[in-house]
KEBAVEX-586699 format. One record per residue: residue in one letter; x, y, z of N, C-alpha, C in turn. Coordinates in nm, 2 decimals, padded with zeros to 4 digits. Layout:
BEGIN
<rolo res="A" n_u="X" n_v="Y" n_w="Z" ca_u="X" ca_v="Y" ca_w="Z" c_u="X" c_v="Y" c_w="Z"/>
...
//
This chain:
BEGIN
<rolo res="X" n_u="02.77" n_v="-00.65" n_w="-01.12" ca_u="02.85" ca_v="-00.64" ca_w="-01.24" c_u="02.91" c_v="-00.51" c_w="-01.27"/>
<rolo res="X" n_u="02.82" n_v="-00.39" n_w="-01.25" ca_u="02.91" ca_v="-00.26" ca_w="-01.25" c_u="03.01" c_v="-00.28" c_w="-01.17"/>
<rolo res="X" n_u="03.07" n_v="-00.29" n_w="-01.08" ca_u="03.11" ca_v="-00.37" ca_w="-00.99" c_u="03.27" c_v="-00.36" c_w="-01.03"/>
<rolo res="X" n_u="03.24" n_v="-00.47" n_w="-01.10" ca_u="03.36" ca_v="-00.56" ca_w="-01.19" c_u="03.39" c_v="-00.41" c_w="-01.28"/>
<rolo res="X" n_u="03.33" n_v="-00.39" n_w="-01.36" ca_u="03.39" ca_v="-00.28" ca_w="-01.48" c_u="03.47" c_v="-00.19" c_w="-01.42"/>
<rolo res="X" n_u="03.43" n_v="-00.14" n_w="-01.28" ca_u="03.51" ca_v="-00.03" ca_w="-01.21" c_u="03.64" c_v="-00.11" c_w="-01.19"/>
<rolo res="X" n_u="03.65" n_v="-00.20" n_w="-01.16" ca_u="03.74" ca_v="-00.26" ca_w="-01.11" c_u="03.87" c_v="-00.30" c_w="-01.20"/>
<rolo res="X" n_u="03.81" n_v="-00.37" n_w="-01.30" ca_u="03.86" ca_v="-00.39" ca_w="-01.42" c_u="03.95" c_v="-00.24" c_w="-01.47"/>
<rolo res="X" n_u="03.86" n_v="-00.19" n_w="-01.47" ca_u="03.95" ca_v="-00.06" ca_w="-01.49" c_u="04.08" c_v="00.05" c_w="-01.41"/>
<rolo res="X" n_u="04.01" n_v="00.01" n_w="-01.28" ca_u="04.15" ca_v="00.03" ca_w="-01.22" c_u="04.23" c_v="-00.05" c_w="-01.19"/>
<rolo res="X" n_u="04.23" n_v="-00.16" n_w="-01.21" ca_u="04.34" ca_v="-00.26" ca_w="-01.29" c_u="04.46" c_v="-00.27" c_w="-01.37"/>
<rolo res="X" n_u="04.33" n_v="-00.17" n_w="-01.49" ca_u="04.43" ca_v="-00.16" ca_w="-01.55" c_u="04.49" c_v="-00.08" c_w="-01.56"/>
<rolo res="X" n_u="04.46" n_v="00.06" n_w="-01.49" ca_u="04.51" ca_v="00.21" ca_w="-01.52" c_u="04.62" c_v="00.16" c_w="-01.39"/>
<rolo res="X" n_u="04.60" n_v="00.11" n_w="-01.29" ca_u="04.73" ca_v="00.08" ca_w="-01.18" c_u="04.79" c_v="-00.01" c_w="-01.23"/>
<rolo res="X" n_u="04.78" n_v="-00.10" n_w="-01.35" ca_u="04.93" ca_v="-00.24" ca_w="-01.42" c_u="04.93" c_v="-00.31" c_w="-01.28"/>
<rolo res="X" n_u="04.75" n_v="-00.37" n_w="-01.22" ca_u="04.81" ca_v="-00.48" ca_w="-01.11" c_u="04.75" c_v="-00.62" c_w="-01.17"/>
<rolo res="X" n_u="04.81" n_v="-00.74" n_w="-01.21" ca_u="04.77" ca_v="-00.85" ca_w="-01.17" c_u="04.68" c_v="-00.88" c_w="-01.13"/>
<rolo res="X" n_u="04.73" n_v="-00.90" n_w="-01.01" ca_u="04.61" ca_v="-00.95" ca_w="-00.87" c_u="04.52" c_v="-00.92" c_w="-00.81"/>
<rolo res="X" n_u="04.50" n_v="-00.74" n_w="-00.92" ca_u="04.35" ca_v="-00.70" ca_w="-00.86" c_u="04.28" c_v="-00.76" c_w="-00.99"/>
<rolo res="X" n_u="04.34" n_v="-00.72" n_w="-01.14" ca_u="04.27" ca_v="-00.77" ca_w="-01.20" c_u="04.23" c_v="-00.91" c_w="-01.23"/>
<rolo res="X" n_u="04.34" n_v="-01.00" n_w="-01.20" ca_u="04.27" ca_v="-01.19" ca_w="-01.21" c_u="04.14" c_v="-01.20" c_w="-01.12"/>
<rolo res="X" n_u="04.16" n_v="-01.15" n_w="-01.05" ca_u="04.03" ca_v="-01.23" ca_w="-00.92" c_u="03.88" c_v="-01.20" c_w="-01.06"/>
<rolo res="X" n_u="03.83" n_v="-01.10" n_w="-01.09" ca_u="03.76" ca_v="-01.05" ca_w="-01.17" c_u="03.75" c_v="-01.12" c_w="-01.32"/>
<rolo res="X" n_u="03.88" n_v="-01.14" n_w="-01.35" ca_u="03.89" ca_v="-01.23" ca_w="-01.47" c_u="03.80" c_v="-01.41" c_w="-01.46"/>
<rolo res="X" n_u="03.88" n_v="-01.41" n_w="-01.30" ca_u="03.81" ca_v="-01.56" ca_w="-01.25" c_u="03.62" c_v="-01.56" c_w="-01.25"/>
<rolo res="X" n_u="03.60" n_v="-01.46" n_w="-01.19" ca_u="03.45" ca_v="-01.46" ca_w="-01.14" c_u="03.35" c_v="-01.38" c_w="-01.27"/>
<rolo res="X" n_u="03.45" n_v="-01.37" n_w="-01.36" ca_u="03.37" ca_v="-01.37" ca_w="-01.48" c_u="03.34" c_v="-01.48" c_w="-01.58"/>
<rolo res="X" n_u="03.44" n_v="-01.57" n_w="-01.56" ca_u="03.45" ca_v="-01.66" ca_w="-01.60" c_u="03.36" c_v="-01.76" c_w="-01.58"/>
<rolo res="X" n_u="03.40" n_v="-01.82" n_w="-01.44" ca_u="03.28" ca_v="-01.88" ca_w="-01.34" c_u="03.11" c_v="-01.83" c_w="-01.36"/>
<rolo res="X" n_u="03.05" n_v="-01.71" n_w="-01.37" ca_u="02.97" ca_v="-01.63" ca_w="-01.41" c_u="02.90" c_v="-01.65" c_w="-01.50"/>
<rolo res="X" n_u="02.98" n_v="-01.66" n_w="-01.64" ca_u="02.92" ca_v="-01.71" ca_w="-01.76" c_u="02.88" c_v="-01.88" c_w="-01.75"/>
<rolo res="X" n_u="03.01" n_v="-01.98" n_w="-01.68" ca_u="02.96" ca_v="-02.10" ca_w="-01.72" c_u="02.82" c_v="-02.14" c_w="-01.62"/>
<rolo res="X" n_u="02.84" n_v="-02.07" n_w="-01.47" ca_u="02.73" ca_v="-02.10" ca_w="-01.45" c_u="02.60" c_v="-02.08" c_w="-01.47"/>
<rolo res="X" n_u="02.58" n_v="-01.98" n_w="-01.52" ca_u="02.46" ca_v="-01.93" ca_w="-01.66" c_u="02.42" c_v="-02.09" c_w="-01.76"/>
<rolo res="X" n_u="02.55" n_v="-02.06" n_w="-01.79" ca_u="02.55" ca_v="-02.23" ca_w="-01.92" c_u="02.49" c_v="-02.35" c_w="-01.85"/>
<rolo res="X" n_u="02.54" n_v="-02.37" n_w="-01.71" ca_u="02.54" ca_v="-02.55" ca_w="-01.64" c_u="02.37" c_v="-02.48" c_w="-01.64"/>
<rolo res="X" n_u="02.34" n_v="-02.36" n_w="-01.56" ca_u="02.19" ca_v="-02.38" ca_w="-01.54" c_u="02.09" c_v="-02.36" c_w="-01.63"/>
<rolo res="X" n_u="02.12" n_v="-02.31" n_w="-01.76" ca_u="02.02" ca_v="-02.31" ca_w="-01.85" c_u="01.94" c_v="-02.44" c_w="-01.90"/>
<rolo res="X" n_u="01.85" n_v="-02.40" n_w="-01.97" ca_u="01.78" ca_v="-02.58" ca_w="-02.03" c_u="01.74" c_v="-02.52" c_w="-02.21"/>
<rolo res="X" n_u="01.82" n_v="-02.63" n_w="-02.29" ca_u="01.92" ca_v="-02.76" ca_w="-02.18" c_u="02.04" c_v="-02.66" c_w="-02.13"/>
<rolo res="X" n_u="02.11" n_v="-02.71" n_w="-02.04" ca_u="02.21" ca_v="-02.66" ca_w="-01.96" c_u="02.32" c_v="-02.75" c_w="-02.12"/>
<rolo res="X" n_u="02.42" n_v="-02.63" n_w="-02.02" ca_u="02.58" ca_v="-02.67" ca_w="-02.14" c_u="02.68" c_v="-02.75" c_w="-02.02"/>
<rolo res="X" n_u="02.74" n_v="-02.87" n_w="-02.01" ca_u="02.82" ca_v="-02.88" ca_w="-01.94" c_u="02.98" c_v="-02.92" c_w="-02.03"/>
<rolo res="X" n_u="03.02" n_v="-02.78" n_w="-02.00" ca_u="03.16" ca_v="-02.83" ca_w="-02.08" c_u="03.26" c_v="-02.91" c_w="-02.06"/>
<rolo res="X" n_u="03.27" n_v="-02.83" n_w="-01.90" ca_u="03.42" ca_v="-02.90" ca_w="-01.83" c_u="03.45" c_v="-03.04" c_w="-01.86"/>
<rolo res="X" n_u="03.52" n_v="-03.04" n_w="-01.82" ca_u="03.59" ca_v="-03.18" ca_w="-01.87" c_u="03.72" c_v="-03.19" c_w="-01.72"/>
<rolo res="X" n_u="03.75" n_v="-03.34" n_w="-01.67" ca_u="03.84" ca_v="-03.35" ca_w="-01.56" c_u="03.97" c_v="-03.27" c_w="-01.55"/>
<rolo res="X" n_u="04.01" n_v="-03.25" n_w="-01.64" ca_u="04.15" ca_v="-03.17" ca_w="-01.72" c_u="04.10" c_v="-03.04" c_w="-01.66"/>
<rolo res="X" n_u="04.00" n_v="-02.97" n_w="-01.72" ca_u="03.94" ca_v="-02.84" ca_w="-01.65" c_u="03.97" c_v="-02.77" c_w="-01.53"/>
<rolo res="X" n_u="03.91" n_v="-02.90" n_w="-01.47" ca_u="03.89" ca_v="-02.86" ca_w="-01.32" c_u="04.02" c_v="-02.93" c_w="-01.23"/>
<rolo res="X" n_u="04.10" n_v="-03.01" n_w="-01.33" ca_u="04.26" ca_v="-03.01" ca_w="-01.25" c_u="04.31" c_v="-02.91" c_w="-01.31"/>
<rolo res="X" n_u="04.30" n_v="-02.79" n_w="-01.34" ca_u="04.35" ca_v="-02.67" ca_w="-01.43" c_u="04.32" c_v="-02.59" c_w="-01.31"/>
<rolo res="X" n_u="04.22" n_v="-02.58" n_w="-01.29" ca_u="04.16" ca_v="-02.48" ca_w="-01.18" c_u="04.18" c_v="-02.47" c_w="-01.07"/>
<rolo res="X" n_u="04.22" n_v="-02.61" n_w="-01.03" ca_u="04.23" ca_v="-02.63" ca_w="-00.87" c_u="04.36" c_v="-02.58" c_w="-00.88"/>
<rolo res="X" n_u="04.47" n_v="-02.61" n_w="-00.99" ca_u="04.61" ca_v="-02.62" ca_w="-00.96" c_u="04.65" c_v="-02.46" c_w="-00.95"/>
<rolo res="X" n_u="04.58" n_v="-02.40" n_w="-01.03" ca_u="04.61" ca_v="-02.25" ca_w="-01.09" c_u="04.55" c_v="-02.20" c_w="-00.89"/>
<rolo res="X" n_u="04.48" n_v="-02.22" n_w="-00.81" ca_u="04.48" ca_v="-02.17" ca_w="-00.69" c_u="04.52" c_v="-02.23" c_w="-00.60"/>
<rolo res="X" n_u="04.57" n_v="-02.38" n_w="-00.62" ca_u="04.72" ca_v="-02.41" ca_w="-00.53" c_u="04.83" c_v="-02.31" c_w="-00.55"/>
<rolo res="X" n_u="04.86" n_v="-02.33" n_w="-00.68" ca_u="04.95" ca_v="-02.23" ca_w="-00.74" c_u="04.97" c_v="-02.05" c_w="-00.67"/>
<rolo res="X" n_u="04.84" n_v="-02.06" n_w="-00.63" ca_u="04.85" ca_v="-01.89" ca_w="-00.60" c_u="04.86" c_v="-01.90" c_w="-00.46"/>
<rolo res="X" n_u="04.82" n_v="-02.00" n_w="-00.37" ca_u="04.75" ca_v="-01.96" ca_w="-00.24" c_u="04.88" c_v="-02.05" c_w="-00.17"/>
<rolo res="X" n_u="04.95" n_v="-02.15" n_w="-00.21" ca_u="05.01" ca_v="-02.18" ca_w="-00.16" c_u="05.18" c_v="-02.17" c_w="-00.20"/>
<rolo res="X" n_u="05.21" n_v="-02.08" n_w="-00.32" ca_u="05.32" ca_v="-02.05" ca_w="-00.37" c_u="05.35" c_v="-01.91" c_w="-00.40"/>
<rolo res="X" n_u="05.20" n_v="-01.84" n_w="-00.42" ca_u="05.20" ca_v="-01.71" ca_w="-00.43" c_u="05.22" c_v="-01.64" c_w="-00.54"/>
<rolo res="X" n_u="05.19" n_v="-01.76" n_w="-00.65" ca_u="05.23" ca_v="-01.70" ca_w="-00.80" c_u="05.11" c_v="-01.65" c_w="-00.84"/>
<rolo res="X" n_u="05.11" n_v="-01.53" n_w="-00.92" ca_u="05.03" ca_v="-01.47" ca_w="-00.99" c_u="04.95" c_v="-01.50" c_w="-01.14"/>
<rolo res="X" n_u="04.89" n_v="-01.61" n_w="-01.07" ca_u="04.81" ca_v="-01.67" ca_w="-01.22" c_u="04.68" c_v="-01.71" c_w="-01.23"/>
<rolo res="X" n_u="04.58" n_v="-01.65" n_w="-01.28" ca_u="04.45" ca_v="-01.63" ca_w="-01.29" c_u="04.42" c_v="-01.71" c_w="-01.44"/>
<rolo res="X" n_u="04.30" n_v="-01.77" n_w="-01.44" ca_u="04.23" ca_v="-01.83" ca_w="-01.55" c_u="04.07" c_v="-01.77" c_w="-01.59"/>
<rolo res="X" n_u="04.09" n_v="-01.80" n_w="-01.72" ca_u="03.97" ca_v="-01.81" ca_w="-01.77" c_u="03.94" c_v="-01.92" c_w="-01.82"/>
<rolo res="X" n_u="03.79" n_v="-01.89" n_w="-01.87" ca_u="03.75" ca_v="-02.04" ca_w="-01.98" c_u="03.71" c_v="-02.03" c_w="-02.09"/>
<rolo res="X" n_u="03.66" n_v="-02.01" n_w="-02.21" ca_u="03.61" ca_v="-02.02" ca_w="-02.33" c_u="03.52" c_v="-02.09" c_w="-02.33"/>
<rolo res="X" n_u="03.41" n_v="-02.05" n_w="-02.41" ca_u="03.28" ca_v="-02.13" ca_w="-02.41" c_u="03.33" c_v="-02.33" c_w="-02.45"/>
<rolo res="X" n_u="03.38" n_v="-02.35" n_w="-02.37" ca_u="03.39" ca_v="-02.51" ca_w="-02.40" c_u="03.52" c_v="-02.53" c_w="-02.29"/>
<rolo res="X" n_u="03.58" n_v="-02.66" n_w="-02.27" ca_u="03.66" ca_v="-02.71" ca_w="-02.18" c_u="03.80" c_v="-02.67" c_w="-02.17"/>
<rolo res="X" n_u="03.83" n_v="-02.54" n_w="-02.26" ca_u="03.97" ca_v="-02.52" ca_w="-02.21" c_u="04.00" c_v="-02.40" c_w="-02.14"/>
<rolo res="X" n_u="04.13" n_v="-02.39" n_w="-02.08" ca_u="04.18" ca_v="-02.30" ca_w="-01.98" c_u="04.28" c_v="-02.20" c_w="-02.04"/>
<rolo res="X" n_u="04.25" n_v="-02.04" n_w="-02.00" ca_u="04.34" ca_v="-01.96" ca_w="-02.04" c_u="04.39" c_v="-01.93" c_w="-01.93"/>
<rolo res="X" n_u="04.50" n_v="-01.95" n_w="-01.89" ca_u="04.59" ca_v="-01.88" ca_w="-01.81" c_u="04.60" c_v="-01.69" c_w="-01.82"/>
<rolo res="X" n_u="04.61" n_v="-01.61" n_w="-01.70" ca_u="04.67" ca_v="-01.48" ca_w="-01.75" c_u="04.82" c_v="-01.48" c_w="-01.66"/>
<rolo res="X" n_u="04.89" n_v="-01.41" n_w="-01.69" ca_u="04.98" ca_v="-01.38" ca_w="-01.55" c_u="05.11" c_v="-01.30" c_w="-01.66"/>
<rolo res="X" n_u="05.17" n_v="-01.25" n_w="-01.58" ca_u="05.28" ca_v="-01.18" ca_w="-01.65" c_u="05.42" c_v="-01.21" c_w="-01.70"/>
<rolo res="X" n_u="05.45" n_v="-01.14" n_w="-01.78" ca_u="05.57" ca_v="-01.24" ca_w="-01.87" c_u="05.67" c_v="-01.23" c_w="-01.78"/>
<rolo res="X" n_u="05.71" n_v="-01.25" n_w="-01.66" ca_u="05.82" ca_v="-01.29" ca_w="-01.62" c_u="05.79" c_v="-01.40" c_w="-01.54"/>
<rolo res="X" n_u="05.62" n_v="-01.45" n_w="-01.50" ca_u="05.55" ca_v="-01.58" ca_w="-01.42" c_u="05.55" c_v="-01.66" c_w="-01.55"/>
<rolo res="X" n_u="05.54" n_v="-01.62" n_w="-01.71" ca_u="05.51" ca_v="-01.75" ca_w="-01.77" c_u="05.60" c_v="-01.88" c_w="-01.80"/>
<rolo res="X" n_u="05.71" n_v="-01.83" n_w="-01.79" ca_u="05.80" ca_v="-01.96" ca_w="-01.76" c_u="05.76" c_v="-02.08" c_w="-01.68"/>
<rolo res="X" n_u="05.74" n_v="-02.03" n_w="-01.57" ca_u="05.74" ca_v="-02.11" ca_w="-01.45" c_u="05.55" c_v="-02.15" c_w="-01.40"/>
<rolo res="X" n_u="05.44" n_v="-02.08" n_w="-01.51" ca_u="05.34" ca_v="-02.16" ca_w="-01.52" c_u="05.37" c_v="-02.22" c_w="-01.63"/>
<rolo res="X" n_u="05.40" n_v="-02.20" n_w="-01.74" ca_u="05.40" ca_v="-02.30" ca_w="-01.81" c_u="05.51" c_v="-02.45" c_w="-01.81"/>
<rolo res="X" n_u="05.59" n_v="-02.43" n_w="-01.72" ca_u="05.66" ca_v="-02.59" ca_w="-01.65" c_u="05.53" c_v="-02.65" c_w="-01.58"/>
<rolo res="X" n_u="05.50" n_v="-02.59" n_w="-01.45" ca_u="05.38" ca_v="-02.63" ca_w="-01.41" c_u="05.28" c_v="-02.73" c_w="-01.46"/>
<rolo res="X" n_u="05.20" n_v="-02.61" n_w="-01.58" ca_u="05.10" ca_v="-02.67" ca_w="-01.66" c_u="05.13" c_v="-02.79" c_w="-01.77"/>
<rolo res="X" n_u="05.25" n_v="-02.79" n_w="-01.80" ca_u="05.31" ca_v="-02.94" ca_w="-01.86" c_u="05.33" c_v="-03.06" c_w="-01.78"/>
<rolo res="X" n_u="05.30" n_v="-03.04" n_w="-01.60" ca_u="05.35" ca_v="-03.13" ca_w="-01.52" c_u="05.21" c_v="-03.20" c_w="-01.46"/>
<rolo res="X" n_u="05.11" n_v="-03.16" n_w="-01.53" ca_u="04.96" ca_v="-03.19" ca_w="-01.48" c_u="04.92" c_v="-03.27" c_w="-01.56"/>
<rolo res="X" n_u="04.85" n_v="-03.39" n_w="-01.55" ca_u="04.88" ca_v="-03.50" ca_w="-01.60" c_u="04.75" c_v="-03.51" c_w="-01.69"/>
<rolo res="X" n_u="04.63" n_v="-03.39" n_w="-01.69" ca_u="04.56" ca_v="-03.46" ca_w="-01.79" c_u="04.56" c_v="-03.29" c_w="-01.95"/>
<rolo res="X" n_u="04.63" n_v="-03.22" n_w="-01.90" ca_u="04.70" ca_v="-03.11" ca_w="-01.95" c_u="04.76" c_v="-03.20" c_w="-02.09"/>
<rolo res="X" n_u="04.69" n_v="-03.15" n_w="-02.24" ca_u="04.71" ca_v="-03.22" ca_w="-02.37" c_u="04.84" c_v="-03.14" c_w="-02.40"/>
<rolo res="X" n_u="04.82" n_v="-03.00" n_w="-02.42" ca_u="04.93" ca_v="-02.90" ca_w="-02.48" c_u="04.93" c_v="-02.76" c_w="-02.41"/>
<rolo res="X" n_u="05.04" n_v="-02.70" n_w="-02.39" ca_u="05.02" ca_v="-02.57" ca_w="-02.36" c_u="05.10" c_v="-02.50" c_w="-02.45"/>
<rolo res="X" n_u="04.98" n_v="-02.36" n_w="-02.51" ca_u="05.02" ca_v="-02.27" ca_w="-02.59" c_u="05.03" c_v="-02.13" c_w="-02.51"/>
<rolo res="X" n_u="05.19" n_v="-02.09" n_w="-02.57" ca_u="05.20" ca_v="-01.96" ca_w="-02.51" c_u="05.21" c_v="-01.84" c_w="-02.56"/>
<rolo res="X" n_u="05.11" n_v="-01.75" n_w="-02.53" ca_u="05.10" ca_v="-01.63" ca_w="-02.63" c_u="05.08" c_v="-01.50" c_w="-02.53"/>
<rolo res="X" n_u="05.15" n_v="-01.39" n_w="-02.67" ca_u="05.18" ca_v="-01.28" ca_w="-02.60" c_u="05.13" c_v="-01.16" c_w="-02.67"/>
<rolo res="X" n_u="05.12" n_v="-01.06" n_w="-02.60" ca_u="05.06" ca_v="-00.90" ca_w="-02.64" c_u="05.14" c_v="-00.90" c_w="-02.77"/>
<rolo res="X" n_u="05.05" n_v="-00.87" n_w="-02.88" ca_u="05.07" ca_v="-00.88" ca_w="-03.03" c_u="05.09" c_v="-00.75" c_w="-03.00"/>
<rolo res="X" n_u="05.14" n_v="-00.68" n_w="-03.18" ca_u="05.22" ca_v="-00.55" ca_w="-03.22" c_u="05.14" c_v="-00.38" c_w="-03.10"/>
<rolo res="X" n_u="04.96" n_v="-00.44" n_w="-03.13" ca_u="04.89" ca_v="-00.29" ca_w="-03.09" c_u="04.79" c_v="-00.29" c_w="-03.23"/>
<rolo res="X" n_u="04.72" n_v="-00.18" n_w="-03.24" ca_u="04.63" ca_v="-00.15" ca_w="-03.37" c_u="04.69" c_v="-00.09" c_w="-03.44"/>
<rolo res="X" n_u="04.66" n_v="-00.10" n_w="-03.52" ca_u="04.69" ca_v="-00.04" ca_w="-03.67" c_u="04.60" c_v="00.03" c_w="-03.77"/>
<rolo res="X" n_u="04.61" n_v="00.14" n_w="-03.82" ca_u="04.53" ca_v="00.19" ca_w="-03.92" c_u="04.57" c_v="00.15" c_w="-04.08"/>
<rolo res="X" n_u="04.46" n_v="00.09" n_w="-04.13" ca_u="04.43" ca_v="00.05" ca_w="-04.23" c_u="04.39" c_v="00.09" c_w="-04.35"/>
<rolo res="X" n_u="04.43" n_v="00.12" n_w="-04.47" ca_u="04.39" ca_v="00.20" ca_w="-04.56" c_u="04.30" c_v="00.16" c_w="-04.65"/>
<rolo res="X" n_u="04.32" n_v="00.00" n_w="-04.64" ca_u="04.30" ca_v="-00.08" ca_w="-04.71" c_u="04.16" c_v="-00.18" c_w="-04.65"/>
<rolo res="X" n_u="04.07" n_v="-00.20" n_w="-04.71" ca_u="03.95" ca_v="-00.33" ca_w="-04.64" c_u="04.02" c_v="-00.46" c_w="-04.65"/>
<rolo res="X" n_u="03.99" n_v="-00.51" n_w="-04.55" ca_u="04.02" ca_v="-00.64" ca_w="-04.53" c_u="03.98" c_v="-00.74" c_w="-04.61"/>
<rolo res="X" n_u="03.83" n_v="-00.73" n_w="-04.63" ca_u="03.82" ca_v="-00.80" ca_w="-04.78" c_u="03.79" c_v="-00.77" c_w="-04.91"/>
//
């Protein structure tokens, strides 16, 4: 796992993608298999899931697009990839037949200092 943090980091200080997705993936993967083997075990996935998964590494291995997933503690898929790939994953991911909705979001303002409490 140190591993990953080194890595993760020079990711991000180099602005690469495709060093950082792979890492994004096997973190991912990491946590749920923890979940499938615990007791009780968690089994989230769902068929939609894992047609998310498979396509997002058709997608890369056989087209070359730059698109890496995560998962959320339950059965849905976050895509990562950069704003000039999201177009053209998100046609993709609307063309997958157990795919409900795709939402597309983007690097908000930055932080902010606050004068004020939130509540």
């Amino acid at each position: 796992m140190d591993g990953w943090l080194d890595e993760v980091r020079q990711a991000l200080a180099w602005r690469t993608i495709r060093r950082l997705g792979p890492v994004i993936e096997m973190d991912a993967l990491a946590m749920h298999s923890i979940m499938m083997t615990s007791t009780p075990s968690l089994l989230y996935w769902q068929p939609g899931t894992l047609e998310v998964l498979h396509a997002v590494r058709r997608w890369r291995e056989e087209e070359g697009l730059a698109v890496y997933f995560t998962i959320d503690a339950g059965p849905n898929v976050h895509l990562i990839c950069e704003a000039e790939t999201a177009p053209a994953v998100e046609t993709r991911l609307a063309g997958l037949r157990r795919v409900q909705r795709v939402i597309a979001s983007r690097p908000g303002p930055g932080a902010q200092l606050l004068n004020e409490h939130l509540i």
